[in-house]
PAZAPA-4460 file (N, C-alpha, C; in steps of 0.05 Angstrom, whole numbers, plus 32768, in hexadecimal, padded with zeros to 4 digits):
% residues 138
    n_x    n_y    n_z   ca_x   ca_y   ca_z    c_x    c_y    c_z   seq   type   mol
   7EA2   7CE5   7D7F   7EB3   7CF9   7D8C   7EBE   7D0B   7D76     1      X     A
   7EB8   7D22   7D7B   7EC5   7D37   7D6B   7EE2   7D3E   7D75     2      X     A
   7EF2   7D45   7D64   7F10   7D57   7D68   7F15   7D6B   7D58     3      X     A
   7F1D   7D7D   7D6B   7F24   7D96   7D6A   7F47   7D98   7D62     4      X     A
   7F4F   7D9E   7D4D   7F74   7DA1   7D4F   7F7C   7DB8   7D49     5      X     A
   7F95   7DC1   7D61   7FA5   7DDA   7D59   7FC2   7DD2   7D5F     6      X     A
   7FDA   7DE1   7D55   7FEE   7DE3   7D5E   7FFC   7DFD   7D56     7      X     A
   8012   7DFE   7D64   8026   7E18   7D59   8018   7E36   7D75     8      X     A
   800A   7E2B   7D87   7FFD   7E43   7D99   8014   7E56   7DA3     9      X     A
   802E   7E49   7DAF   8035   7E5D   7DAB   8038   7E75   7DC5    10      X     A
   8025   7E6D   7DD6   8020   7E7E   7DE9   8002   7E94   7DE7    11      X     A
   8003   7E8F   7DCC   7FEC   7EA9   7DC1   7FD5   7E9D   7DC5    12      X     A
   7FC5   7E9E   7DE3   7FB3   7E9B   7DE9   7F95   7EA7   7DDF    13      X     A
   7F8F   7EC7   7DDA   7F7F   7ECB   7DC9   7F77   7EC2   7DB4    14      X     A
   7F83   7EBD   7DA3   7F86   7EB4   7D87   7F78   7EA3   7D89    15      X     A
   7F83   7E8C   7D99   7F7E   7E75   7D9A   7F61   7E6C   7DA6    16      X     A
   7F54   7E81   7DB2   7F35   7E77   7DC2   7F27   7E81   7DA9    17      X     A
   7F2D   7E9E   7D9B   7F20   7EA3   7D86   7F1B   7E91   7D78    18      X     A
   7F34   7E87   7D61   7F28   7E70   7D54   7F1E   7E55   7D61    19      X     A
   7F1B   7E4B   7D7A   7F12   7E38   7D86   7EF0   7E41   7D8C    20      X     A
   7EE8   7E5D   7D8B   7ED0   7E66   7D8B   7EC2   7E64   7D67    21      X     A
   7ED9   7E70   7D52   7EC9   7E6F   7D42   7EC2   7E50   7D39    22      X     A
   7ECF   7E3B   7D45   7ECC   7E1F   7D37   7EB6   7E12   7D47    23      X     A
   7EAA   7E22   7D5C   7E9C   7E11   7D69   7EA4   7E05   7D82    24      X     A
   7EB6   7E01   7D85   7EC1   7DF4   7DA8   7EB4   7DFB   7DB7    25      X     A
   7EAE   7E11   7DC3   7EAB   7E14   7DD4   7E7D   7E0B   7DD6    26      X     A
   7E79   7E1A   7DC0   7E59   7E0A   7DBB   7E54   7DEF   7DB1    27      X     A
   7E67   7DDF   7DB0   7E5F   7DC3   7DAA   7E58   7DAF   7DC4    28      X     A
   7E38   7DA9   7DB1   7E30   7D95   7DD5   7E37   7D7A   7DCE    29      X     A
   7E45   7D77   7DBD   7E49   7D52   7DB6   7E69   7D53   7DC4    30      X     A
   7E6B   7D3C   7DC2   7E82   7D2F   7DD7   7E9E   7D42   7DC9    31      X     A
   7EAF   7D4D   7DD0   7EC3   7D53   7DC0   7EDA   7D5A   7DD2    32      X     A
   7EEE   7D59   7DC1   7F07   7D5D   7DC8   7F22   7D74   7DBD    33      X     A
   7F3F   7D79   7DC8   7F47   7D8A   7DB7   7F5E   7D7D   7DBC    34      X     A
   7F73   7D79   7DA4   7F7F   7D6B   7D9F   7F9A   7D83   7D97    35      X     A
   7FAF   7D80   7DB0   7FC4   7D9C   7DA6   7FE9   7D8C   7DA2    36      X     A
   7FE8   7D98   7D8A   8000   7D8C   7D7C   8011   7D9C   7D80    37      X     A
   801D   7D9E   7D9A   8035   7DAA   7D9B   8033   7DCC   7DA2    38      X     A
   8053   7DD9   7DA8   8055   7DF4   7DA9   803C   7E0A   7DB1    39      X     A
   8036   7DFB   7DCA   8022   7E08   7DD5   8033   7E27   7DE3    40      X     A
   804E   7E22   7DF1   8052   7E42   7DF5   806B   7E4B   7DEC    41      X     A
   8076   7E60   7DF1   808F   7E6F   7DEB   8096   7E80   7DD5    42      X     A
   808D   7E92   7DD8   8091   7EB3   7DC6   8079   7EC5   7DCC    43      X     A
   805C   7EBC   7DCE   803D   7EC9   7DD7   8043   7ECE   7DF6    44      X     A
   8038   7EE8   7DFD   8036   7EE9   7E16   8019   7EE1   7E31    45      X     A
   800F   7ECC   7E19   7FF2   7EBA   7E30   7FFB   7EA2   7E36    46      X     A
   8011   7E9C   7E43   8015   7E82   7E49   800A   7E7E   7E5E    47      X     A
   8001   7E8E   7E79   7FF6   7E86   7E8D   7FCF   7E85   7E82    48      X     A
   7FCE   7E96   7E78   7FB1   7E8F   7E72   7FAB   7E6A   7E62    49      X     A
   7FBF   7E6F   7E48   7FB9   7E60   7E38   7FBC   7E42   7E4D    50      X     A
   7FD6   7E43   7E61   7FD6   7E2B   7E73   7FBD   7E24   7E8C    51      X     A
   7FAB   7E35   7E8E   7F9D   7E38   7E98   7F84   7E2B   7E92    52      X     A
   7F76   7E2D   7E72   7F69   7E28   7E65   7F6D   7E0A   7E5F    53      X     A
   7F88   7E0C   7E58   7F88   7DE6   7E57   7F90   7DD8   7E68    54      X     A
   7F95   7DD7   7E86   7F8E   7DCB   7E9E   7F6F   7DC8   7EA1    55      X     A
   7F5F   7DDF   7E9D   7F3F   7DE0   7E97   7F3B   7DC7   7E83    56      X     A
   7F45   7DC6   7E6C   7F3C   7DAD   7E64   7F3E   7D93   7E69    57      X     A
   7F57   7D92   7E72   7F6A   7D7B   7E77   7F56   7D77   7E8F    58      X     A
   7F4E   7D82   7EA2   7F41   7D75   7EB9   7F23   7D6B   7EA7    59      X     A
   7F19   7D76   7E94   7F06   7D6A   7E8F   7F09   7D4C   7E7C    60      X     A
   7F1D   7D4F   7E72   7F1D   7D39   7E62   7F22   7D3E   7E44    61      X     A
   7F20   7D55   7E3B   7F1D   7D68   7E28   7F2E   7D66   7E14    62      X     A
   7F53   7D63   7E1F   7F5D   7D69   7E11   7F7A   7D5B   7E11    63      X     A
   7F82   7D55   7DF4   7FA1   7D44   7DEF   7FAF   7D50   7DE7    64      X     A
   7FCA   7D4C   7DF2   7FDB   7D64   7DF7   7FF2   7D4B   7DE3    65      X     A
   7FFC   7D59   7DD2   8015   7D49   7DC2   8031   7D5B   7DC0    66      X     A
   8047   7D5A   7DC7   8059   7D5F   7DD8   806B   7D67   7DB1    67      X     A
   806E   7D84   7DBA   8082   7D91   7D9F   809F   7D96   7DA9    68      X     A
   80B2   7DA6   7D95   80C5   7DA6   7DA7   80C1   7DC0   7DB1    69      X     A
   80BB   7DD0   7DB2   80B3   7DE6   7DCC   80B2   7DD7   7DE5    70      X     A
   8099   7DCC   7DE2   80A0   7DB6   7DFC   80B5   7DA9   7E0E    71      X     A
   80C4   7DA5   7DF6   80E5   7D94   7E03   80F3   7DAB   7DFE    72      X     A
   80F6   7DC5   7DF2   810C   7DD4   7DFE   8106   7DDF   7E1E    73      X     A
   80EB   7DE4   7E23   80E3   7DF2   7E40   80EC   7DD4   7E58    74      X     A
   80EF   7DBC   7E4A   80F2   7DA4   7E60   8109   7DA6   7E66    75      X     A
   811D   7DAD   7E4A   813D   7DAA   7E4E   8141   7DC4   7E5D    76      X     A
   8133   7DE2   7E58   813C   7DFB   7E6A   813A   7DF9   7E88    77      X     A
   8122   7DE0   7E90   8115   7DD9   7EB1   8133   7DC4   7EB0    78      X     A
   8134   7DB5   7EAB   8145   7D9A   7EB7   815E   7DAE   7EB0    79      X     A
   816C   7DBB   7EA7   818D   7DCE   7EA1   8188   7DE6   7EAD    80      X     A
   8173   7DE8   7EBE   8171   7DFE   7ED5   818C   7E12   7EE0    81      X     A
   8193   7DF0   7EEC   81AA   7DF6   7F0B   81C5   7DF9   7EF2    82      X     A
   81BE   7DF9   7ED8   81DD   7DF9   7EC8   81D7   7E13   7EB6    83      X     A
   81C5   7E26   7EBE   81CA   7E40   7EBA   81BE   7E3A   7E97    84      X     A
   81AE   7E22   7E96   8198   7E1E   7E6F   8190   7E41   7E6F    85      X     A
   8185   7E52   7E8A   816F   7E67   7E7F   8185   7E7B   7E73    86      X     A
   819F   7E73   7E77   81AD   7E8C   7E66   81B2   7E88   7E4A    87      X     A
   81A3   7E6B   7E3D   81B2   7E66   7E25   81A4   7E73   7E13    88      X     A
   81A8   7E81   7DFA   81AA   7E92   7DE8   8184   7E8A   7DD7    89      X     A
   8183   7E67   7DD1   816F   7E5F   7DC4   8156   7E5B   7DDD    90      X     A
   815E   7E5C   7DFB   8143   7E55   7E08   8138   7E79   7E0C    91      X     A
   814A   7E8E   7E08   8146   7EA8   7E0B   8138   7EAF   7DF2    92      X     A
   8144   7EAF   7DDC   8139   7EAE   7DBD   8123   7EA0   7DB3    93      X     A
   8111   7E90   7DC6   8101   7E7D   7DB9   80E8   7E87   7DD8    94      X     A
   80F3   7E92   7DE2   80D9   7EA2   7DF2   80D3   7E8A   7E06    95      X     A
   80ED   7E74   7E15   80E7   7E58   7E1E   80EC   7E67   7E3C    96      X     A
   80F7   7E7A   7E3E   8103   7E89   7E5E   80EB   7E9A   7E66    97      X     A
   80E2   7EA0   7E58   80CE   7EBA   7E59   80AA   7EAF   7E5E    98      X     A
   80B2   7E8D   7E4F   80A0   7E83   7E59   8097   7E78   7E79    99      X     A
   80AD   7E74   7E7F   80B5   7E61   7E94   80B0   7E7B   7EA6   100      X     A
   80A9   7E96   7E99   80AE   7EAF   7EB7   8089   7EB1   7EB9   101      X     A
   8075   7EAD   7E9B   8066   7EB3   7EA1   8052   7E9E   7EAF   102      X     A
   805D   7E86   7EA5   8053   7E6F   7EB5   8050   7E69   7EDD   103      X     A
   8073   7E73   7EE2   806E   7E7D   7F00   806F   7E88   7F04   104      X     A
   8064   7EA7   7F01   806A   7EC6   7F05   807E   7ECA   7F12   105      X     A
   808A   7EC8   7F0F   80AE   7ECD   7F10   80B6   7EE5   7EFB   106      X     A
   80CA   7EEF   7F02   80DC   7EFE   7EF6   80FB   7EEF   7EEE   107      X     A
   8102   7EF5   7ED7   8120   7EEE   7ECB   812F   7EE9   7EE5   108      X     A
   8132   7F03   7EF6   8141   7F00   7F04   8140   7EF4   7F1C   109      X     A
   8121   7EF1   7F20   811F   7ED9   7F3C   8121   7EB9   7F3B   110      X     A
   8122   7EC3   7F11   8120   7E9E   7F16   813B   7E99   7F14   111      X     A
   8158   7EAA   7F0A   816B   7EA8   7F0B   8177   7E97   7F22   112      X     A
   816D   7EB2   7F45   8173   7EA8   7F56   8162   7E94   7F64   113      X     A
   8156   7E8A   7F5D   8141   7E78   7F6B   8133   7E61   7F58   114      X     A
   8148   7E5E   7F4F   8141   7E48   7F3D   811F   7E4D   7F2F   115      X     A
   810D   7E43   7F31   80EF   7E45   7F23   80DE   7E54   7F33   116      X     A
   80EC   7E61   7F40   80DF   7E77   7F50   80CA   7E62   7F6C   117      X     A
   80D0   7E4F   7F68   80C5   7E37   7F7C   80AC   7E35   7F76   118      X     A
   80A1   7E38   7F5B   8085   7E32   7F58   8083   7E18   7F37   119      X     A
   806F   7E0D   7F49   806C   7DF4   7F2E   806A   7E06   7F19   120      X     A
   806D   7DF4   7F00   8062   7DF9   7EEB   805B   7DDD   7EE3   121      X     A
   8040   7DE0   7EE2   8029   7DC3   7EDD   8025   7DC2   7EC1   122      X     A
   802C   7DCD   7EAC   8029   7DCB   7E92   8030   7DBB   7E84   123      X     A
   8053   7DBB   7E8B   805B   7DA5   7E71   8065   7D86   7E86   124      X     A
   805E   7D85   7EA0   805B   7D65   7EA6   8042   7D60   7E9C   125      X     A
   8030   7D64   7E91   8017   7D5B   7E8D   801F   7D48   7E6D   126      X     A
   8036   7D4F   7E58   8037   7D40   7E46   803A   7D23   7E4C   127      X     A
   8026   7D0F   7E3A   8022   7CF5   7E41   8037   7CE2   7E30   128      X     A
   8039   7CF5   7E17   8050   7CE6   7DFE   806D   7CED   7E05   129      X     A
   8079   7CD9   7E0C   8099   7CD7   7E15   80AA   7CE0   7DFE   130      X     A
   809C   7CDC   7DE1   80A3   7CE9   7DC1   80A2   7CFA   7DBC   131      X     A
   80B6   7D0A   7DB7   80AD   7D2A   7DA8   80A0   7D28   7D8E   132      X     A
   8085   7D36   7D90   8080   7D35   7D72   8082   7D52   7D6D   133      X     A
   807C   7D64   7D53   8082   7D7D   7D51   805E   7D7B   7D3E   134      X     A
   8054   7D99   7D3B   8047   7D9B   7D34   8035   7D81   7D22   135      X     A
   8029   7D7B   7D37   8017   7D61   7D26   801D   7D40   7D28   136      X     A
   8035   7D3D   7D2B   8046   7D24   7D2D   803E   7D1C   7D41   137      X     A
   8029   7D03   7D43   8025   7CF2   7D55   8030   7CDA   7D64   138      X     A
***
């Protein structure tokens, strides 16, 4: 089994298929995998693509997802919802609100009043590690 590792995405979905093309991923016929360390979104504006792509893997089997703290600030902005988290200063500054709009096409202001705009976001229940690791930390 081959592995593939990135972290720090970021949301920046282009980037990220580019160099996953120049390494080969996508033309490798031997068994392989991609192995993502963290801070997959918040500041890039491809979070719905980039979430898109890795449900695509995740159904194949493809891909390990290791839980950064990006991850746990967008868990603490979902669970501090109803306590008004999307107004706090670091989930606005860290691009964690903006994620959460492009994930359920929502707007700032619908998800204000409507809590998550009433649409899943299937992304970050998919983390399997109850541990925060940060870039790389297994």
């Amino acid at each position: 089994m081959k592995y593939y590792v990135a972290a720090d995405l970021h949301g920046f979905f282009d980037p990220f298929w580019a160099a996953l093309q120049e390494q080969g991923f996508f033309s490798d016929t031997a068994a392989h995998k991609l192995i993502l360390c963290g801070e997959l979104f918040d500041r890039g504006p491809q979070a719905a693509e980039l979430q898109k792509f890795l449900l695509e893997l995740l159904a194949r089997d493809e891909l390990i997802l290791i839980r950064g703290n990006h991850e746990d600030l967008t868990l603490e902005l979902l669970r501090n919802w109803h306590l008004g988290s999307y107004k706090k200063r670091y989930h606005i500054a860290n691009g964690t609100v903006d994620t959460v709009c492009q994930l359920t096409g929502a707007d700032r202001e619908d998800l204000e009043k409507n809590g998550r705009g009433g649409k899943k976001i299937p992304a970050y229940p998919l983390y399997p590690n109850p541990d925060p690791g940060h870039a790389g930390l297994l």
